[in-house]
C-alpha positions in Angstrom: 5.3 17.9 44.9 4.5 21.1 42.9 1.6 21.5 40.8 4.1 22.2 38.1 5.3 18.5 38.4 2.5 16.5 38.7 1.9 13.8 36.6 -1.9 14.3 34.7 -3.6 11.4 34.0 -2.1 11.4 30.2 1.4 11.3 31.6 0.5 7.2 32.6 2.3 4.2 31.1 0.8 0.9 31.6 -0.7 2.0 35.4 2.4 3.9 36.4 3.3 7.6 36.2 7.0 8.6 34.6 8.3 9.8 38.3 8.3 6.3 39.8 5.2 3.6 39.8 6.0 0.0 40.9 7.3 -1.2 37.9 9.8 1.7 37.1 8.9 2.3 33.2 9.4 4.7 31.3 7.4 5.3 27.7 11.0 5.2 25.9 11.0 1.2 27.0 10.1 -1.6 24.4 6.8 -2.6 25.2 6.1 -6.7 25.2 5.0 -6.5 22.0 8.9 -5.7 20.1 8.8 -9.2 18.8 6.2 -7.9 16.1 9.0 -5.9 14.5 11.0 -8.9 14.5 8.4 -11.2 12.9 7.8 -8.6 10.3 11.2 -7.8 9.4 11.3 -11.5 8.7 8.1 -11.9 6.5 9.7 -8.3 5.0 13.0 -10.2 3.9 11.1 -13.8 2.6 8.8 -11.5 0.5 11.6 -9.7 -0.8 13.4 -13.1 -1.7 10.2 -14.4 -3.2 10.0 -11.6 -5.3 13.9 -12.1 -6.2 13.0 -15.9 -6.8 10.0 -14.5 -9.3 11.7 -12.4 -11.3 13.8 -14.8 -12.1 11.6 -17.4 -13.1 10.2 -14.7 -15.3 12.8 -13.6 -17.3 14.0 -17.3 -18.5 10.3 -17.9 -20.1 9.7 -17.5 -23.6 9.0 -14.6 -25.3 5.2 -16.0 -26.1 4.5 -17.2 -22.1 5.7 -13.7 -21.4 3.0 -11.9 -24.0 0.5 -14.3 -22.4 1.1 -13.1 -19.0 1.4 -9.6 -19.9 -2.7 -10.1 -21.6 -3.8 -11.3 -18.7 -2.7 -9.3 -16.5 -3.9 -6.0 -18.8 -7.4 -7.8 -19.0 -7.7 -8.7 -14.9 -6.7 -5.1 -14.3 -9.1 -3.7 -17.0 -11.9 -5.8 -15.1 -10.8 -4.0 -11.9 -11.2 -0.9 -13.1 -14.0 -1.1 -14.6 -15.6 -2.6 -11.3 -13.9 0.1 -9.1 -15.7 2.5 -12.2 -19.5 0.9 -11.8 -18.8 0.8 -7.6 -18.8 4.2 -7.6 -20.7 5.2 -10.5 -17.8 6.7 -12.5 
């Protein structure tokens, strides 16, 4: 083997170089961790139908429930800011 073609230390994947370890793997192979995509791709899509589910809870509420929810949620995000403000002294 050339100097040119020697694997560095950096060049490792899981124990084994790219020019042939034990195991054979290359860094372009899932990993044992690809059912993490999987699990959040799921939780991605029930959000997104929750959301769905929501919104349209929200628009069949009365216009006053709608004003209600619209105060408080102007008043808790005033009280954020101002806390974010005295947290750093704005």
């Amino acid at each position: 083997m050339t100097d040119t073609f020697k694997p560095t230390p950096a060049d490792t994947y899981g124990g084994s170089t790219y020019g042939g370890g034990s195991d054979n793997k290359s860094s372009y192979e899932p990993t044992e961790g690809t059912g993490d995509m999987g699990k959040t791709l799921l939780i991605g899509l029930l959000g997104g139908i929750l959301s769905a589910a929501g919104y349209m809870v929200y628009q069949r509420l009365p216009d006053e429930h709608k004003e209600r929810l619209h105060s408080q949620a102007r008043s808790m995000l005033a009280q954020r800011i101002s806390e974010i403000r005295n947290n750093f002294n704005l």
